[in-house]
C-alpha positions in Angstrom: 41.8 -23.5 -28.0 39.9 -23.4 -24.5 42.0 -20.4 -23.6 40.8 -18.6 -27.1 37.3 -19.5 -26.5 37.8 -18.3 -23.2 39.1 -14.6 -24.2 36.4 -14.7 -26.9 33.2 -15.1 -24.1 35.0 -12.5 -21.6 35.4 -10.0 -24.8 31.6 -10.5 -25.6 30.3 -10.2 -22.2 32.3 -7.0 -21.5 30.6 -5.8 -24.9 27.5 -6.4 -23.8 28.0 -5.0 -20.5 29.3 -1.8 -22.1 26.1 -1.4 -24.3 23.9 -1.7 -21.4 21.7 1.9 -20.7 23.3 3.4 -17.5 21.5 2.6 -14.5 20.6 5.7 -12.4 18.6 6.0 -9.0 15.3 7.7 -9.0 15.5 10.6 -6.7 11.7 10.3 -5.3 11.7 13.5 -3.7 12.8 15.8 -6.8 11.4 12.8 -9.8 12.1 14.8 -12.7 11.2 11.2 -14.8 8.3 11.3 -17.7 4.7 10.3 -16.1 3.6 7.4 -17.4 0.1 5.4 -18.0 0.0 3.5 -15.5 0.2 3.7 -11.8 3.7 4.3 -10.4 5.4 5.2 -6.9 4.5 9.1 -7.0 0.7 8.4 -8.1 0.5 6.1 -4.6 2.3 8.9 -2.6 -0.4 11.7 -4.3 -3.4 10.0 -3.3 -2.1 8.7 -0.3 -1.3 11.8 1.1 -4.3 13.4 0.0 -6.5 10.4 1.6 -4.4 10.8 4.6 -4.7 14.5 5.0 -8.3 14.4 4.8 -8.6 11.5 7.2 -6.6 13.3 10.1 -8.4 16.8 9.2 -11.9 15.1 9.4 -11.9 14.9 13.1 -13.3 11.4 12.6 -10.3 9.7 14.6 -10.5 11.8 17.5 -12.5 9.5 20.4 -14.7 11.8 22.4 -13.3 11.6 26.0 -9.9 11.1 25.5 -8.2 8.4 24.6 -7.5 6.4 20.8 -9.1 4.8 18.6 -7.8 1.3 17.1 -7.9 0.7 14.0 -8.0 -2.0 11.6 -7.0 -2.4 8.4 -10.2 -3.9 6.2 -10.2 -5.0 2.6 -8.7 -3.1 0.0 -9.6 -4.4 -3.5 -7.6 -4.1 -6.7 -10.1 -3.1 -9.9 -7.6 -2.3 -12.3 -5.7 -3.8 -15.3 -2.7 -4.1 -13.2 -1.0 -6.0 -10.6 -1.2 -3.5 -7.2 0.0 -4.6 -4.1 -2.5 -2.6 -1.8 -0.5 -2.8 0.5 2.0 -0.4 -0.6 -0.9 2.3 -0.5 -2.4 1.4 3.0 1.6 1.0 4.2 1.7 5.3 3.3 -2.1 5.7 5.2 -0.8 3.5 8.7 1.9 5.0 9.0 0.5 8.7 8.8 -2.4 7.2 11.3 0.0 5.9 13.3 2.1 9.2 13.9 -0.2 11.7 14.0 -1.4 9.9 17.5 -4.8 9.7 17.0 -4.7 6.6 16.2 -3.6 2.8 16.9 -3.1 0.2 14.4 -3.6 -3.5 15.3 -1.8 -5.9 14.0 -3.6 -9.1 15.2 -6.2 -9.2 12.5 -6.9 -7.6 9.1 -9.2 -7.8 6.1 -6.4 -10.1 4.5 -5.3 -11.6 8.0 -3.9 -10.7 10.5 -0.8 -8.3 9.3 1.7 -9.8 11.9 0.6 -13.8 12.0 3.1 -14.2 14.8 0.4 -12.3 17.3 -1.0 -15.1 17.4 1.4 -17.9 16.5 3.4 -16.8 19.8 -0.7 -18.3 21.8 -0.4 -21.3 20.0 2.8 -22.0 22.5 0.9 -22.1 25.8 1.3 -25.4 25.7 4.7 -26.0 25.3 7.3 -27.3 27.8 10.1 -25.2 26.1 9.0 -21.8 27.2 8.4 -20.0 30.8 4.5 -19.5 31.1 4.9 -15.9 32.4 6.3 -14.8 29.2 3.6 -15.9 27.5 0.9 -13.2 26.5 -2.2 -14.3 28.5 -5.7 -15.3 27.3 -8.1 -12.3 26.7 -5.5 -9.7 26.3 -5.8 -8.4 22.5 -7.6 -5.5 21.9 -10.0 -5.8 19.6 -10.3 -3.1 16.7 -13.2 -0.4 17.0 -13.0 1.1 13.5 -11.9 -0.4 10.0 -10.4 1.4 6.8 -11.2 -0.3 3.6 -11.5 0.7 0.2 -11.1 0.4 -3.4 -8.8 1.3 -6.3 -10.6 1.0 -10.0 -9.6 2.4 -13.6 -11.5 4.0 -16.6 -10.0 3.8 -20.1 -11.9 6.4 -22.2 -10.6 7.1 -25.7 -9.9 11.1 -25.3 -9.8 11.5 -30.1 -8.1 9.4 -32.3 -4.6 9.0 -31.1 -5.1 9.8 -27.5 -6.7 8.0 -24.7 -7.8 9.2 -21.2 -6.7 6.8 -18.1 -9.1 7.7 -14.9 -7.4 5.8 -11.5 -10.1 6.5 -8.5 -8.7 5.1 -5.2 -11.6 5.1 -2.5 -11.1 4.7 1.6 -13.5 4.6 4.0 -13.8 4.4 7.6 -16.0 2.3 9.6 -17.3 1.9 13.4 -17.4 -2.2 13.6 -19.3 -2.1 17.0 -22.5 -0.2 14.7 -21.1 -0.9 11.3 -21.8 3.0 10.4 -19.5 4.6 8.0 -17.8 7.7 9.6 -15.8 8.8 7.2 -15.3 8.3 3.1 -12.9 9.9 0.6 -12.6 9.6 -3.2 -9.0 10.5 -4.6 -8.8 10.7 -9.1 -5.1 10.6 -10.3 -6.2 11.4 -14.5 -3.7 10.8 -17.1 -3.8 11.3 -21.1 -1.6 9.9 -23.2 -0.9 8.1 -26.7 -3.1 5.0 -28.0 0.1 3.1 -28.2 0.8 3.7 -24.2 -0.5 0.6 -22.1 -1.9 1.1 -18.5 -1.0 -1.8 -17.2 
């Protein structure tokens, strides 16, 4: 009886497995996939790109004299229905900054924290007998940021007729001087969708 109930679960799961939609991988470089309401990979990479392009075209990261700039990365606040990582746009915007050598990122502190904690968990162990002193990064050596990108990503919902409605995303970056607090630089970015009442944005 144990061996019939046994056949009976392994038929039924293989049945289930077989009804299962085909899993396929996304191809991000040639997405032929529908667009949909809300915010997905390719609407980070647009207005990242665009953000970034404008950044690096501004001249606003190129220090007078020689030398670069470093740069911190500042508050980025999520004003929309859904859950965004901010994160995965700033991640896009770094690493453009970061190889188009204008530019150096720190990682010892951050609007959210310092990205890399262990910058500074490492100075918590001058203390300690387990570790050679000399390998030890020594008081007064982090550089301290001298500009800041922050920004913003909020949503409009506007009813387009009857059955449609309009989805506005508007991600915002700017680019401060933290020694005067001036804002050198500032972008606005619209990804715009239209789509069926019944469609959810978030």
């Amino acid at each position: 009886m144990k061996a019939r109930m046994l056949e009976i679960i392994c038929l039924a799961g293989i049945l289930i497995a077989g009804c299962e939609p085909e899993t396929t991988t996304i191809d991000t470089m040639h997405d032929e996939g529908k667009p949909v309401m809300a915010l997905d990979y390719r609407d980070f990479d647009q207005a990242a790109s665009l953000l970034v392009q404008d950044l690096l075209g501004s001249g606003k990261l190129k220090k007078e004299g020689g030398g670069q700039y470093v740069v911190a990365t500042g508050r980025v606040v999520n004003d929309t229905m859904q859950r965004i990582d901010t994160d995965q746009l700033m991640a896009k915007i770094e690493e453009e900054v970061l190889n188009s050598g204008q530019a150096v990122m720190t990682s010892a502190v951050g609007g959210e924290g310092a990205p890399d904690a262990l910058v500074h968990e490492v100075r918590e162990l001058r203390d300690s007998e387990e570790f050679d002193p000399n390998t030890i990064a020594a008081k007064r050596t982090l550089v301290a940021p001298e500009l800041s990108i922050s920004g913003k990503i909020f949503q409009r919902n506007i009813r387009y007729d009857r059955d449609r409605q309009q989805v506005e995303y508007y991600f915002q970056l700017m680019v401060s001087n933290i020694k005067t607090g001036l804002r050198v630089w500032q972008k606005e970015v619209l990804v715009g969708k239209r789509g069926s009442n019944r469609s959810v944005s978030w």
